[in-house]
Every structure is written in structure tokens, then in C-alpha cells.
C-alpha positions as CSV (number, residue, x, y, z in Angstrom):
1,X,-8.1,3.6,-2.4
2,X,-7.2,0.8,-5.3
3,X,-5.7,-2.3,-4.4
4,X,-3.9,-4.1,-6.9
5,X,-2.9,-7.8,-6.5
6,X,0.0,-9.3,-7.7
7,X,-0.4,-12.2,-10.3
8,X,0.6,-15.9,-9.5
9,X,2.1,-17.6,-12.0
10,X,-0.1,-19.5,-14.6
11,X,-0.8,-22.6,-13.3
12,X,0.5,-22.2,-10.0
13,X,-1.9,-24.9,-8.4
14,X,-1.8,-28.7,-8.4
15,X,-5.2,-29.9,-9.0
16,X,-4.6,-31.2,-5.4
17,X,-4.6,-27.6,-4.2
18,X,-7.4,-26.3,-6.3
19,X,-9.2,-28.8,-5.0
20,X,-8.7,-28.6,-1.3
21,X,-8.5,-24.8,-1.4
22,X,-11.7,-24.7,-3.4
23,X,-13.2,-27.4,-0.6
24,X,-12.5,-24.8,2.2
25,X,-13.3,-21.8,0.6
26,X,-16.8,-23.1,0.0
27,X,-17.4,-24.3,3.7
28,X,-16.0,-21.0,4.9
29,X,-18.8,-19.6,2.5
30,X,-21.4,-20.3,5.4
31,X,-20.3,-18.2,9.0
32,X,-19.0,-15.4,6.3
33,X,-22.5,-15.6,4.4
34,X,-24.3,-15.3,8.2
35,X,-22.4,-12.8,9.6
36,X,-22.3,-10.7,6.4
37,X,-25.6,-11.0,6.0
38,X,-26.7,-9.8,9.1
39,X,-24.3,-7.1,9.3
40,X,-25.7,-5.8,6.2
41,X,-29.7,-6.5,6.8
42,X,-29.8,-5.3,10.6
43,X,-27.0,-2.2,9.9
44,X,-28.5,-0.9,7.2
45,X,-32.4,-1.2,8.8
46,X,-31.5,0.2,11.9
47,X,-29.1,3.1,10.2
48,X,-32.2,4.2,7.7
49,X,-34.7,3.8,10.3
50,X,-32.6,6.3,13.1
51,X,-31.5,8.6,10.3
52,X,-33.7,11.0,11.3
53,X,-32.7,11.8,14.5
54,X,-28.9,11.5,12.9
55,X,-28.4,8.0,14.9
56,X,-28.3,6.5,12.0
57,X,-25.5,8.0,10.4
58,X,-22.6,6.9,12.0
59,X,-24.9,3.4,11.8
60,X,-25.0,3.0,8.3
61,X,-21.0,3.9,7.9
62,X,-20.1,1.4,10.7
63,X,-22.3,-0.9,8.6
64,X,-20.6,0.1,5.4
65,X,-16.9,0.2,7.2
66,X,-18.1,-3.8,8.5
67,X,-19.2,-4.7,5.0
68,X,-15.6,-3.4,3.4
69,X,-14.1,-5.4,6.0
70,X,-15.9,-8.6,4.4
71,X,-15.6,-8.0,1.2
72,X,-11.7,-7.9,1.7
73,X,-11.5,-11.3,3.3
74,X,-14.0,-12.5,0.1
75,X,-11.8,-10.9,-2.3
76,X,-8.7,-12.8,-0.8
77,X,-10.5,-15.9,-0.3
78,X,-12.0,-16.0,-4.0
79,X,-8.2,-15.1,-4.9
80,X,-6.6,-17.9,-2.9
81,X,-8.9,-20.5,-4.0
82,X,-8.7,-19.9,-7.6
83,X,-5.3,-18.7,-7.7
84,X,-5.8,-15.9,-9.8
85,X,-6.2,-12.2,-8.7
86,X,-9.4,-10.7,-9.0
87,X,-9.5,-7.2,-10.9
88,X,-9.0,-4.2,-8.8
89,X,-11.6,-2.1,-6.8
90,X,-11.3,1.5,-5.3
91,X,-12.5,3.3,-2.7
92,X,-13.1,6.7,-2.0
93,X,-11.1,8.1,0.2
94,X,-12.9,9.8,3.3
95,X,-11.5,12.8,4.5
96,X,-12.2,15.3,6.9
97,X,-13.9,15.1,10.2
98,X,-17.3,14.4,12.0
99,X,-20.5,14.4,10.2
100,X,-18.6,15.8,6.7
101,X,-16.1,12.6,7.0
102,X,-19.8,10.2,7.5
103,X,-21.0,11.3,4.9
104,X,-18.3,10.9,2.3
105,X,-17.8,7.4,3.8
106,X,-21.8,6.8,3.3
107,X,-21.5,8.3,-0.6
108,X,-18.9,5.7,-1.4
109,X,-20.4,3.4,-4.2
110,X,-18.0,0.8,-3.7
111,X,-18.8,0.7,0.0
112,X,-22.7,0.0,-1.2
113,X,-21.7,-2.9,-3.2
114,X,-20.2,-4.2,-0.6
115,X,-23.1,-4.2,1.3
116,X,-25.5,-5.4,-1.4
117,X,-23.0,-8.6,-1.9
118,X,-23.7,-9.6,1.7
119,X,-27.1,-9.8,0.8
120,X,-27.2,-11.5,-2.5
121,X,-24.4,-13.4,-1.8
122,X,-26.2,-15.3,1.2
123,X,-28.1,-17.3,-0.8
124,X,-25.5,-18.4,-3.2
125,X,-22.7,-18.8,-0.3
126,X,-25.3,-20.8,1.9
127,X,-26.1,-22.9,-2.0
128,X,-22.5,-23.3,-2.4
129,X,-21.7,-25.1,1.1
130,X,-25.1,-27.1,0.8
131,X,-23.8,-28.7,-2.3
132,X,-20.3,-29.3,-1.8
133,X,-20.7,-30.9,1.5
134,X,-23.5,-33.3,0.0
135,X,-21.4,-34.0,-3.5
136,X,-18.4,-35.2,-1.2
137,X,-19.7,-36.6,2.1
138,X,-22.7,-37.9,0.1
139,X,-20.4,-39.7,-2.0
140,X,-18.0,-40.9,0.7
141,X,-21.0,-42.2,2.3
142,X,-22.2,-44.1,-0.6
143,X,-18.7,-45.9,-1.5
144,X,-18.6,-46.9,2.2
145,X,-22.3,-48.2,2.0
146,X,-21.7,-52.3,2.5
147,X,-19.6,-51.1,6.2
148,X,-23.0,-49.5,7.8
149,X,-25.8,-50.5,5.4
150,X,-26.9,-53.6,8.0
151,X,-28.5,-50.7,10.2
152,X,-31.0,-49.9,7.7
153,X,-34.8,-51.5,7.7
154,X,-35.2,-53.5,4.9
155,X,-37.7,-51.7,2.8
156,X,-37.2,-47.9,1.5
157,X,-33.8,-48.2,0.2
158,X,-32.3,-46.5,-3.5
159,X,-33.1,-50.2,-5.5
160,X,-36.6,-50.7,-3.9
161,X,-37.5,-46.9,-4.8
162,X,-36.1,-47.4,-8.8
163,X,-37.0,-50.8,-9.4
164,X,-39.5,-51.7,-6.8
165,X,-38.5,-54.6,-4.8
166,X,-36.1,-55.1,-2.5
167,X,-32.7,-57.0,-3.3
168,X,-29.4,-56.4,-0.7
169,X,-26.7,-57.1,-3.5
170,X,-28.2,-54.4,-6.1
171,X,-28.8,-51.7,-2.9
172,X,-24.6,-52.1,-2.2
173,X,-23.8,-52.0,-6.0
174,X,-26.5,-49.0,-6.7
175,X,-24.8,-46.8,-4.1
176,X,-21.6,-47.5,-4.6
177,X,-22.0,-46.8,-7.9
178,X,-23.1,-43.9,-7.5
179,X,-20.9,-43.0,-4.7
180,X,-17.7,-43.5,-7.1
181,X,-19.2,-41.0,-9.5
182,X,-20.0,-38.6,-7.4
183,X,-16.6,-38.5,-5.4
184,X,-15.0,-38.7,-9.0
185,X,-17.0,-35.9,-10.0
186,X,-16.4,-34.0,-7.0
187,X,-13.4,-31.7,-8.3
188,X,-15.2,-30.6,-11.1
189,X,-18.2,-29.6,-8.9
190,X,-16.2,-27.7,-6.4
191,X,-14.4,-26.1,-9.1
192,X,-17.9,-25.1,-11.2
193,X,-19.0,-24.1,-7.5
194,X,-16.1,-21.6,-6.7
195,X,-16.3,-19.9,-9.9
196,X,-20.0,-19.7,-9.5
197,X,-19.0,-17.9,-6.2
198,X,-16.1,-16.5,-7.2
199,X,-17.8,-15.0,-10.1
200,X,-20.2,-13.1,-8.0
201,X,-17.6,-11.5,-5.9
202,X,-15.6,-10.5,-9.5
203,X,-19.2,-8.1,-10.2
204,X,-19.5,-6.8,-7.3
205,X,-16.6,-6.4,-5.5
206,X,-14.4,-5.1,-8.1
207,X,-14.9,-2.4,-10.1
208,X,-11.9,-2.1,-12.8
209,X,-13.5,0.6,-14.3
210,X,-13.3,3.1,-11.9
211,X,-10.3,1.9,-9.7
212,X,-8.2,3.1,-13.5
213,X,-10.1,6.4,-13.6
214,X,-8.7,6.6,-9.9
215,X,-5.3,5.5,-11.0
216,X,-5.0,8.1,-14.1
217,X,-6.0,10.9,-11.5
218,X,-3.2,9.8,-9.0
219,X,-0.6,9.8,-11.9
220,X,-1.6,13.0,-13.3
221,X,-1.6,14.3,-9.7
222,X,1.8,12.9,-9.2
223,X,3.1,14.1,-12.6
224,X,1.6,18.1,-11.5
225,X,3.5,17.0,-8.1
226,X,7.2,16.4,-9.7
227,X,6.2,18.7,-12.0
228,X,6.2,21.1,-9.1
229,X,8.9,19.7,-7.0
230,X,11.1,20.1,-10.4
231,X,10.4,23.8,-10.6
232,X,11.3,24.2,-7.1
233,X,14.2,22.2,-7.0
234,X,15.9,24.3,-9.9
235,X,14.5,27.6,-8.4
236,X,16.6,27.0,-5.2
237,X,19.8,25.6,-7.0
238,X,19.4,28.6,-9.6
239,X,19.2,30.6,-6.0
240,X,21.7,28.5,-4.2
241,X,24.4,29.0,-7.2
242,X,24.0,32.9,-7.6
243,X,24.0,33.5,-3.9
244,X,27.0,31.2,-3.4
245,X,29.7,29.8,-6.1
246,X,28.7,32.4,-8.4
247,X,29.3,35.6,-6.2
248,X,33.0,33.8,-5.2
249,X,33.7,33.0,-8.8
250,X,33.2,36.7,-9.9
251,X,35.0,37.9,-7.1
252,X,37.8,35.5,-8.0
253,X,37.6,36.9,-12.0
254,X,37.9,40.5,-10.4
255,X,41.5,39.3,-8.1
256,X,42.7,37.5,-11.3
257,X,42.4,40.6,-13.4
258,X,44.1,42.5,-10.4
259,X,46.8,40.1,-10.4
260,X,47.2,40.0,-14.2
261,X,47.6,44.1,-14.2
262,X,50.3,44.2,-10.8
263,X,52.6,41.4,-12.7
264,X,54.0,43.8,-14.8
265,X,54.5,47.1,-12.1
266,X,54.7,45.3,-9.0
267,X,54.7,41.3,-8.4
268,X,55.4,41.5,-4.6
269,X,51.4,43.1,-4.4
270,X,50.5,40.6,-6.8
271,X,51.1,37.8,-3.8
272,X,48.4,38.5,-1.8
273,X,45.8,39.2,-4.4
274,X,46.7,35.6,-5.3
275,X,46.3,34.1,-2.0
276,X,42.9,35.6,-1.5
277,X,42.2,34.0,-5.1
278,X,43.2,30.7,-4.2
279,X,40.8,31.3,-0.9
280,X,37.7,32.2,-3.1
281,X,38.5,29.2,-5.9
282,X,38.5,26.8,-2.4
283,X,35.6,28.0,-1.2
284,X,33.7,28.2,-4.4
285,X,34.5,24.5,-5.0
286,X,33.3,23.6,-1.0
287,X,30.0,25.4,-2.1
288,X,29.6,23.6,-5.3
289,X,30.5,20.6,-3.4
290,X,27.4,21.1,-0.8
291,X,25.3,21.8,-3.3
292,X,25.8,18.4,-5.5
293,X,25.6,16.4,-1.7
294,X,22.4,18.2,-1.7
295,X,21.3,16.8,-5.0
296,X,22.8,13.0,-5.4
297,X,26.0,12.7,-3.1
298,X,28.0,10.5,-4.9
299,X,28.2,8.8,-1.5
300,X,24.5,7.3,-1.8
301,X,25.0,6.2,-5.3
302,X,28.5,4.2,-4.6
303,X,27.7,2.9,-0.9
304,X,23.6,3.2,-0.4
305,X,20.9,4.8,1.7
306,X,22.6,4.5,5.4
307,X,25.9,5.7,5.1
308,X,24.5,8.8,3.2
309,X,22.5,8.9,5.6
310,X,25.0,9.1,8.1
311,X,27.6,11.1,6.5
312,X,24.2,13.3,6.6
313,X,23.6,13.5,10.4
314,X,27.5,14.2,10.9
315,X,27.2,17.3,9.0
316,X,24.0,18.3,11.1
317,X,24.4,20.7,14.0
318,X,22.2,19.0,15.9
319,X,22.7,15.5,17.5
320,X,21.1,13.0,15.4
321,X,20.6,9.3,16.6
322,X,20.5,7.7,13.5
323,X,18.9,3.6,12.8
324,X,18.4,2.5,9.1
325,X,17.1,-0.9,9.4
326,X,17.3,-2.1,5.7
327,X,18.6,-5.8,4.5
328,X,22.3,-5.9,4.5
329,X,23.8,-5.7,1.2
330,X,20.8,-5.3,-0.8
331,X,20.0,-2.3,-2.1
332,X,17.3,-0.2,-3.0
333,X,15.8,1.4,-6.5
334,X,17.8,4.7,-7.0
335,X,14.2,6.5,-7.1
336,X,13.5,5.3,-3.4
337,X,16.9,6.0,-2.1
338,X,17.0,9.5,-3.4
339,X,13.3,10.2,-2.0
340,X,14.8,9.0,1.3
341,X,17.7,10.5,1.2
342,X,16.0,14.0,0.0
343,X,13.3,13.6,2.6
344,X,15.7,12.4,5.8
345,X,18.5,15.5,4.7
346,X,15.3,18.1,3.7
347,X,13.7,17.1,7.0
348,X,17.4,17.5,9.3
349,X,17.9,20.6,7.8
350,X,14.8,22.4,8.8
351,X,15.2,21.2,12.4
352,X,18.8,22.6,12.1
353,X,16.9,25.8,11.1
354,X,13.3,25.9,12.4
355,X,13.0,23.8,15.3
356,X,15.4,24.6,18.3
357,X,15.7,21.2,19.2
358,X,18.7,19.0,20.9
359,X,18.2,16.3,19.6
360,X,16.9,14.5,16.6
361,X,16.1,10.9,15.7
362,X,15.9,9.5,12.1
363,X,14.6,6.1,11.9
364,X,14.6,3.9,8.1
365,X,12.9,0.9,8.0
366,X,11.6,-1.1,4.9
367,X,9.4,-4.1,4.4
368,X,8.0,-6.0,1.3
369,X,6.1,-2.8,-0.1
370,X,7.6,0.3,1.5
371,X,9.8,2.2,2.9
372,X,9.1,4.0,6.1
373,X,11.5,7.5,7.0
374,X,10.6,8.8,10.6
375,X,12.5,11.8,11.7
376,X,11.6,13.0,15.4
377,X,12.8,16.1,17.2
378,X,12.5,17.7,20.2
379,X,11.9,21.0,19.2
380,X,8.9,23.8,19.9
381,X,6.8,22.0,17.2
382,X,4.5,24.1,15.3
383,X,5.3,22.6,12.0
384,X,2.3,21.5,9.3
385,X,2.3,21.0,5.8
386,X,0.4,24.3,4.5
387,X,1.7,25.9,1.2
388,X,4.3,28.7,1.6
389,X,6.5,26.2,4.1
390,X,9.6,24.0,3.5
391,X,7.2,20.4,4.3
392,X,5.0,21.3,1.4
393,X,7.5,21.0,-0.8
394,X,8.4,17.5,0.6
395,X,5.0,16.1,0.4
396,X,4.9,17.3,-3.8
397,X,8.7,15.3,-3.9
398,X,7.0,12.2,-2.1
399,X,3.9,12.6,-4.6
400,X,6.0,11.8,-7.4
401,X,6.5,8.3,-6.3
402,X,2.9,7.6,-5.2
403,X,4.2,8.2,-1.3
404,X,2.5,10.2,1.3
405,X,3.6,12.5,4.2
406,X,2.3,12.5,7.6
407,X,3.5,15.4,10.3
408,X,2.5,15.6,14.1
409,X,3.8,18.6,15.4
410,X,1.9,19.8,18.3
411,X,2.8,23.2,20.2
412,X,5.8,22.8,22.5
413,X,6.6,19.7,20.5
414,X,7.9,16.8,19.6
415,X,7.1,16.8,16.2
416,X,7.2,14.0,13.8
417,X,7.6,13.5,10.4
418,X,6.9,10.1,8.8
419,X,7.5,9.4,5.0
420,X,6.0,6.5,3.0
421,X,7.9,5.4,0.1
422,X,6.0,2.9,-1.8
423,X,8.5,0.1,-3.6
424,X,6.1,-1.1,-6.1
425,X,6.5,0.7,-9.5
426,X,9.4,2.2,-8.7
427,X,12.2,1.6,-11.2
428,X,16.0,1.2,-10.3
């Protein structure tokens, strides 16, 4: 798993912000520094010391999954308070189940780094809040000196320990002196202190490096995917075509050269040979008709995702209850609404086929980053996504976008199939 951040714009913050965000990211340095490190120092101690009677396995990756957990509100915090995004990180994914799935999630470098910031970073984060709260309330409290200074004892004061004697005038001036530098000083202090912090999170929380070798393998996965999804798309329209349009066609060539040779001897038998032509050309044309919807009805590219959608679940032969939830009047990248569309018709057609259901439910919905295509049935269930079966083919046309299919379909039903349709990187 990579995240990626979005980039503000240069300059985004006032020095009034950078300030005050920098401020309270440094004093919410200290409960994150304790509870990180003790999450990190008592986890991983009691995980490695109960590892060998297997306790301390699912320890250690609760430890790791807390430490993540951390590191993600670090990484946001180090991003809000200096307004720039911090390079991107990636996790290994952990898949499978029981002690295969611990162990994966334990293997994770990334997690370990992590782990080894909430450690290191104590120090620096305690450090941090230590000196930012005595630069600023240090130098608030020397500016305000003369207001509470009468409630010191005479002797031991700033002047006396420089200059060594005591003189009330020169103890005022001294402090608040030097309580105007420091409060002047202060926003360049917080901002050498969040960097300092901020840096440490950049090298160890990220880790460019191999989040892009991640990256490269999920766009060569995704190019073998469409790849894939290509081949399979033209083997069914090759399929489609010969089994349909092109059987009518030549049977309409065949009454057209019957036609052409009764013209001459006998026109009145000619009639119905043309009739019956007329009835293939028709049909040929429906078929070629169905198969374009199929493809990219010109309905979804004139009038958008929903009412393709519906014209969709009108055709089906089972009832479909249909909600797209998606901004009015604003439409979608053509990639997206074809995945959704392809997906949503793909997905109506083998419970049409497959699932001996009464009724089927398609649900669209789309926020900020995705798009999210649930279609439910009633039916016997039994569906799953291994190779050989109409879903597989729906996962390798999601993987060409980066999205992901998920399918609960227990025996006896209901099964549901939920697309994810990521909107970033996707091009109109």
C-alpha cells in the first residue's frame, strides 16, 4: 500500500499559519511521543519475549499495526504544519489468513520503521516541546517582567548573576530585553524546530524508493490486466459477431441471390424471399445494435453514467432497483464511466444468467477519490472470482484503472459485488 499526497500550492501558508500550525504540532509532539513510545518499547518486549510459545506473534503485529497507526497521524501532522507533502511510503500488503497473514504483516519493513521512529523519535519529540514552550512562554514571561517582578526576593536575579550587584531598573530592562528577542525570535525557532522534527519523520517514515518500485509493479500488473481484458473483450465480440450478425448477413446474401435469379422467371416468388430478407437485414442491425450498447452505448457518452445505467436495468429480465447517487450535472472521466457502466451491465447480465434471483439492486455512489458500484441479488450465490468465470474477467477490466473487486457470495445467497473505481489518474 503507497499513499500519495496531493501537493498544496507553493506558498500556501501565511507566516501566521506556519507559525501557529508549527506551535501546535510541536506541543502535540509530547502525548504522541509517550504513547508511541510505549507502544513501541512494551509491544515489542513483550511480543519477542512470548514468541516462543507463539504469544508473541499476534503481539508484535498488533504492536506493528499500532505503530502504523502513529506514523500516519505523524506523517499528516509533519504535512500540515509545513504545508508540504512528505514523499510517499508503502506498505506491504498482508494477505491470507492466521499465522501466514502475522507473519507477512511482521516481515513488513516499513511497519519496522515505524516502530523504530517511536523510539528515536521520543527524545527529539519530548526536545522539541521542551524548547518551544520555554522560547515562547519564557519570552512572554520576560516582556511582562515589571507586572509580577515585585514578588521576587531581592537578591539572585538575571543583573545580580551577570554583573554582580543588585539594581531593580537594569533586572526590568535585562529581561525585557531579552524577552523581546526571544518572542521575536520565536518563529524562526518553531520553524528550525519542525523541520528538525519534520525531518526525522521524512527518513523514516517514507520510503520513496520503494513505494515507486511498488508503483511500477502495479502499472505493469495493470497494463498485463487490460492487456488481458483487451484480448477477451475482442475474443467475445469476434464470438458475438460470427454467432450473431454474421450468420443473418450471409443468410441474407443467400435470399438476395435467390431473389436476384426468380426476377427474371417468376417475380411473384421473389416476394417472399424479399420479406424474409428485409427480416434478417432488421435483425442483423438489432444485433449489431446490442452489441455496440455492450461496448460504449452512445447513450452514456451523450447523457452520462445513470441513465445508461438505467436504460440498462430496463433491458434486464430481472427487476432491478436502481440508485446512482453522483453530483447532478457533473460528469465523470469517460475511463470511470465506462468501467462503471461495463462492471454494473457485466455484473446484471450474469445474474440474468447465473443467479436465479428476483430481484437485483445496483447502487452508484462517488466521493472525492472514488467511485463505489454495488450490485446485490437475491440469488443461490455461489459466485467467486477464480479463473475460468465471467467475475474474473471483471476484476482484470477494474485492474486497468488501479480499482479492485470485492464478491461475497455465500451458498443460498445474497451475493454482492462491490467495484472500486479510483478517480485519481484517470483521464477524461
Amino acid at each position: 500500500m503507497t499513499d500519495y499526497a496531493p501537493a498544496p500550492a507553493p506558498g500556501a501558508l501565511t507566516a501566521s499559519q506556519r507559525f501557529w500550525r508549527g506551535y501546535g504540532y510541536l506541543l502535540g509532539g509530547l502525548p504522541l511521543a509517550i504513547v508511541a513510545f510505549v507502544i513501541a518499547v512494551v509491544g515489542f518486549a513483550a511480543g519477542v519475549g512470548t514468541m516462543v510459545v507463539w504469544l508473541g506473534l499476534p503481539i508484535l503485529a498488533g504492536t506493528l499495526r499500532a505503530s502504523r497507526g502513529l506514523a500516519r497521524v505523524e506523517r499528516r501532522g509533519a504535512e500540515w504544519a509545513t504545508g508540504r507533502p512528505l514523499p510517499p511510503h508503502h506498505y506491504r500488503e498482508a494477505r491470507g489468513r492466521g499465522i501466514g497473514r502475522l507473519f507477512r504483516m511482521i516481515a513488513d519493513p516499513q511497519s519496522w520503521r515505524d516502530l523504530l521512529h517511536g523510539v528515536i523519535g521520543f527524545p527529539v519529540r519530548v526536545a522539541m516541546f521542551v524548547i518551544a514552550v520555554v522560547w515562547t512562554v519564557g519570552g512572554l514571561g520576560s516582556v511582562l517582567y515589571v507586572t509580577w517582578q515585585w514578588a521576587l526576593p531581592e537578591n539572585g536575579g538575571l543583573f545580580w548573576l551577570i554583573f554582580g550587584y543588585n539594581f531593580r531598573l537594569g533586572e526590568i530592562a535585562l529581561n525585557t530585553v531579552l524577552g523581546v528577542i526571544m518572542l521575536t525570535t520565536a518563529p524562526l525557532v518553531v520553524r528550525g524546530l519542525v523541520a528538525t522534527r519534520a525531518g526525522l519523520a521524512r527518513g523514516l517514515l517514507t520510503n520513496q524508493t520503494a513505494a515507486l518500485r511498488a508503483r511500477a509493479a502495479q502499472l505493469e500488473s495493470s497494463r498485463r490486466a487490460a492487456v488481458q481484458a483487451e484480448a477477451q473483450t475482442l475474443r467475445r465480440l469476434e464470438r458475438d459477431i460470427h454467432d450473431g450478425p454474421q450468420q443473418r448477413l450471409v443468410r441474407l446474401n443467400m435470399d438476395l441471390e435467390a431473389v436476384a435469379r426468380r426476377l427474371d422467371d417468376n417475380p411473384e416468388k421473389a416476394r417472399p424471399l424479399v420479406a424474409e430478407a428485409l427480416e434478417q437485414s432488421r435483425e442483423a442491425l438489432d444485433e449489431l445494435r446490442a452489441l455496440s450498447r455492450g461496448i460504449a452505448p452512445p447513450i452514456l457518452a451523450d447523457r452520462g453514467l445513470g441513465p445508461a445505467l438505467a436504460a440498462a436495468a430496463a433491458r434486464c429480465p430481472v427487476e432491478v432497483s436502481l440508485d446512482v447517487a453522483l453530483p447532478p450535472g457533473q460528469r465523470l472521466a469517460a475511463a470511470v464511466e465506462n468501467t462503471a457502466y461495463f462492471v454494473a451491465t457485466e455484473a446484471l447480465t450474469n445474474v440474468a444468467k447465473h443467479a436465479q434471483a428476483t430481484l437485483c439492486t445496483v447502487v452508484v455512489s462517488a466521493d472525492a477519490g472514488r467511485v463505489l458500484v454495488q450490485v446485490r441479488d437475491d440469488g443461490r450465490g455461489g459466485a467467486h472470482l477464480g479463473k475460468g468465470h465471467g467475475l474474473a474477467g471483471l476484476a482484470d477490466r477494474l485492474a486497468t484503472v488501479e480499482g479492485a473487486l470485492d464478491v461475497v457470495s455465500p451458498p443460498g445467497g445474497p451475493t454482492v459485488l462491490t467495484a472500486e473505481i479510483p478517480l485519481h489518474g484517470v483521464g477524461g
